[in-house]
N, C-alpha and C positions, 0 to 999 in steps of 0.2 A: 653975257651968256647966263643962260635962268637954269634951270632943274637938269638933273641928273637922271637919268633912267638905268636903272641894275635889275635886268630879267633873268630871274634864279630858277631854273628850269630844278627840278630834284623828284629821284625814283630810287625809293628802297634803302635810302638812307634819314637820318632821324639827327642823332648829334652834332653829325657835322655840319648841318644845317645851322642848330645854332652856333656853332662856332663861329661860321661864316658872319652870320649877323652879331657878335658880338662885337668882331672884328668891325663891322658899322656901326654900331655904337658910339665909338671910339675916333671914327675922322673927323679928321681937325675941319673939312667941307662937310657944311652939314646941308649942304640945298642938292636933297637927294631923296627918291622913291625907291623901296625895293617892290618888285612885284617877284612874287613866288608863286611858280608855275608849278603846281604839287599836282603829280599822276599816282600817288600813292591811293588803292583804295581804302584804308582805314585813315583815320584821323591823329598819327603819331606826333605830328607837326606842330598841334593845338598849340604844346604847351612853349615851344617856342617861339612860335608868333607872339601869343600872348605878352611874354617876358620880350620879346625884342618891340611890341606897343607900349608895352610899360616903360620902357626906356627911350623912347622918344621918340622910336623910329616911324617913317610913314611908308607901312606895308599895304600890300595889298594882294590878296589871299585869293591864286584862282585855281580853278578844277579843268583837266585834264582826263578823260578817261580812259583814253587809248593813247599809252607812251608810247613819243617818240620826242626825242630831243629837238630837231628841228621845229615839229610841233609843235612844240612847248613854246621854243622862244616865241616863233612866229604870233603865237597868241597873244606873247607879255609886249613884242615889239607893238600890237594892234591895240593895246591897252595904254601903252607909254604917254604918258604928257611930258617928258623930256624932251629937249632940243638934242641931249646927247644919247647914247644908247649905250651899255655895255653887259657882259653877261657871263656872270662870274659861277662857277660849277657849285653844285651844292656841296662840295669837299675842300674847295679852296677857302682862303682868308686875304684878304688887304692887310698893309701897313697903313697906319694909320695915318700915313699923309697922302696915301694912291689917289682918293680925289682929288684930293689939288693941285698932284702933280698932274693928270688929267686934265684937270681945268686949265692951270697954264701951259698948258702944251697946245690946247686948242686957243687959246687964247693969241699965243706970241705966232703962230702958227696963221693966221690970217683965215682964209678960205681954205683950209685943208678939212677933207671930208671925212675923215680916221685917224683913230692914235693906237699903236701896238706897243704895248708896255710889255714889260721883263717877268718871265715865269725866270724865278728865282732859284729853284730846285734846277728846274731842264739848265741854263745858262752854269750851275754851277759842276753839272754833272756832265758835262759835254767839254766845258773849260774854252768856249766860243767866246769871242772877244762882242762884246753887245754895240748894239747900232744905234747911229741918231740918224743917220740917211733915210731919205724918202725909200718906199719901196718901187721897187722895176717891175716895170708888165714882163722885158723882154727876160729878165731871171727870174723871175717866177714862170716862165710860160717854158724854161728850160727848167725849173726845180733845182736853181739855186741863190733864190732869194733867202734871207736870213728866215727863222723861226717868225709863226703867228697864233700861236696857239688861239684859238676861242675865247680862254679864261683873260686873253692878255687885252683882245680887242673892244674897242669902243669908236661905234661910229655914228655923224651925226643922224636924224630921224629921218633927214630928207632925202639921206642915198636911198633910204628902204623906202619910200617914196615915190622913189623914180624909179628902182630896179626892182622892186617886189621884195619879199624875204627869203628866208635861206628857202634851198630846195626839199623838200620834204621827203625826197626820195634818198637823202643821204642823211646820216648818224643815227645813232646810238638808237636801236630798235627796230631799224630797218637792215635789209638785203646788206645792199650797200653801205658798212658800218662804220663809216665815218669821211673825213672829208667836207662836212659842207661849210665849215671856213673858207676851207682853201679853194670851191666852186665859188664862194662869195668874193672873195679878196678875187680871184680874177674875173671875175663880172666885173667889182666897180673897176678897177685897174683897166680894162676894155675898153670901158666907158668914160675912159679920165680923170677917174675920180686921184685928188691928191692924197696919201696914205701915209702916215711917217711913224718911225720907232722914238719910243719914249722909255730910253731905259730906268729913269728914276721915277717909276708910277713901275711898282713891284707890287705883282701877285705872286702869291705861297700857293704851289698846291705839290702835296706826293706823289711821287711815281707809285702806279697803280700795280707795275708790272716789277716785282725784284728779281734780285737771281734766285731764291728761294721760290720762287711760283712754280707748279707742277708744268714739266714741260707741254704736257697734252694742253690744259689750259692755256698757258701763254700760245700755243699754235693756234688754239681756236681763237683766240681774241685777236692774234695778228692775223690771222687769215680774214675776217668781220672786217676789218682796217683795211688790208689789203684790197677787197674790194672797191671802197669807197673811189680809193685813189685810181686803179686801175680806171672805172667807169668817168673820172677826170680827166685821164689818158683822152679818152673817146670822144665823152662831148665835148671838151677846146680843144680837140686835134692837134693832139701834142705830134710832133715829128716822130719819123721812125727809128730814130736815136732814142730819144728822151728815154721812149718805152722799152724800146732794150735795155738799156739803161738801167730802167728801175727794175726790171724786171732779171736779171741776171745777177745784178750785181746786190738782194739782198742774201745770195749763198757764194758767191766770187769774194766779196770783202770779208767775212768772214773766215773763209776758209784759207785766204792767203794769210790772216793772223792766226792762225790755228783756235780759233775762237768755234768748238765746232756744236758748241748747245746752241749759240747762235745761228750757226749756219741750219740748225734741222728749225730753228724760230724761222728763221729767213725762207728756207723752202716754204713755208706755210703762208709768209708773206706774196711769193710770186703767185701762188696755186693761186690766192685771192686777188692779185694783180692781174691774174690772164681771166679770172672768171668774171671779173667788175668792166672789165676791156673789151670781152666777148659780148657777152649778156649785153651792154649800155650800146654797141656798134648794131644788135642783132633787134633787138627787144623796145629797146625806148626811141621815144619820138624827136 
């Protein structure tokens, strides 16, 4: 297996940008490109590109003008000379052995078209026991396959190849505000792609959302989510379970733990569940 592909999508952050890439500096795999897919309009980035070429790294610096996350990668996936793909948040970091663990997971792993590594914060904040089983079309297609965060996935060039890239109409600056992992993971999973978890190939990234966030904000950013998933509901015709389902039960689960900030987060969650469900049934092709 030759090169590495890391498309670092990033908007409106600066630090932790280089943090990310320090954290490459540092793996012990070093047959690896980052491409950084910068929507920022000013140049704050400069300086650390510069400092992560100085250090050995092989960047590759592209423009974006009009953010949107799936955007972004879809650009860095069409730039990749990697066999592998992965695409790590401009706020997360690697341990320093994540590509190798990577590498030997594809490696011992035969014709498997995807590795889902361990976000190390979610796994430890949930207290969810982590997985090395393939993943299931038929629990994911019910929404209860284990976690696949974006930050965690790396798959190889050829599924995006054969299946196009992410959908543009899902994440991070779009209607529909997030999601389009989980539209990707069940394409390839459709299409028989083999997928497997790799809980020792660990990414670091913070929870964006604490209980200190102002309740209005965390509504509005889970209502943006809610969307995404909802409009998921639609285009793979999830059953008419699934969607009651997810859509009841983010104010039902809370409210039977008397957890009830969450349960007014949760309401904010369905409103974007029935709106992303509507809209994608009504509107899109």
């Amino acid at each position: 297996m030759g090169l590495l592909s890391l498309v670092l999508a990033t908007y409106g952050r600066c630090d932790d940008v280089g943090r990310m890439l320090d954290s490459l500096a540092v793996q012990t795999d070093t047959e690896f490109e980052v491409l950084i897919v910068d929507q920022n309009p000013d140049g704050r980035l400069r300086q650390h590109v510069e400092r992560g070429l100085a250090r050995g790294l092989a960047i590759r610096h592209l423009r974006l003008e009009q953010p949107s996350l799936s955007g972004a990668r879809n650009l860095g996936i069409a730039h990749a000379r990697g066999e592998i793909v992965g695409f790590p948040d401009d706020d997360c970091w690697y341990e320093s052995d994540t590509l190798a663990q990577v590498r030997h997971a594809f490696a011992r792993g035969g014709s498997i078209d995807g590795v889902v590594g361990c976000w190390v914060e979610q796994v430890a904040a949930s207290g969810a026991e982590t997985s090395t089983a393939s993943l299931s079309y038929a629990e994911w297609r019910r929404f209860q396959g284990k976690s696949a965060s974006s930050i965690t996935l790396f798959f190889r060039s050829r599924l995006f190849e054969r299946l196009g890239g992410f959908d543009e109409r899902f994440g991070v600056g779009q209607w529909y505000g997030a999601a389009e992992e989980t539209d990707f993971i069940l394409r390839a999973l459709a299409s028989g792609a083999r997928l497997e978890h790799c809980p020792v190939a660990r990414v670091h990234h913070a929870f964006s959302l604490s209980p200190t966030t102002a309740l209005l904000v965390s509504c509005r950013a889970m209502r943006l989510r809610g969307r995404g998933t909802g409009a998921i509901y639609a285009k793979h015709n999830m059953s008419t379970w699934v969607v009651l389902r997810g859509i009841a039960g983010q104010v039902i689960r809370p409210l039977l733990g008397a957890r009830f900030r969450q349960a007014i987060v949760g309401a904010s969650v369905s409103v974007g569940l029935l709106e992303g469900f509507v809209k994608w049934r009504n509107v899109e092709p």
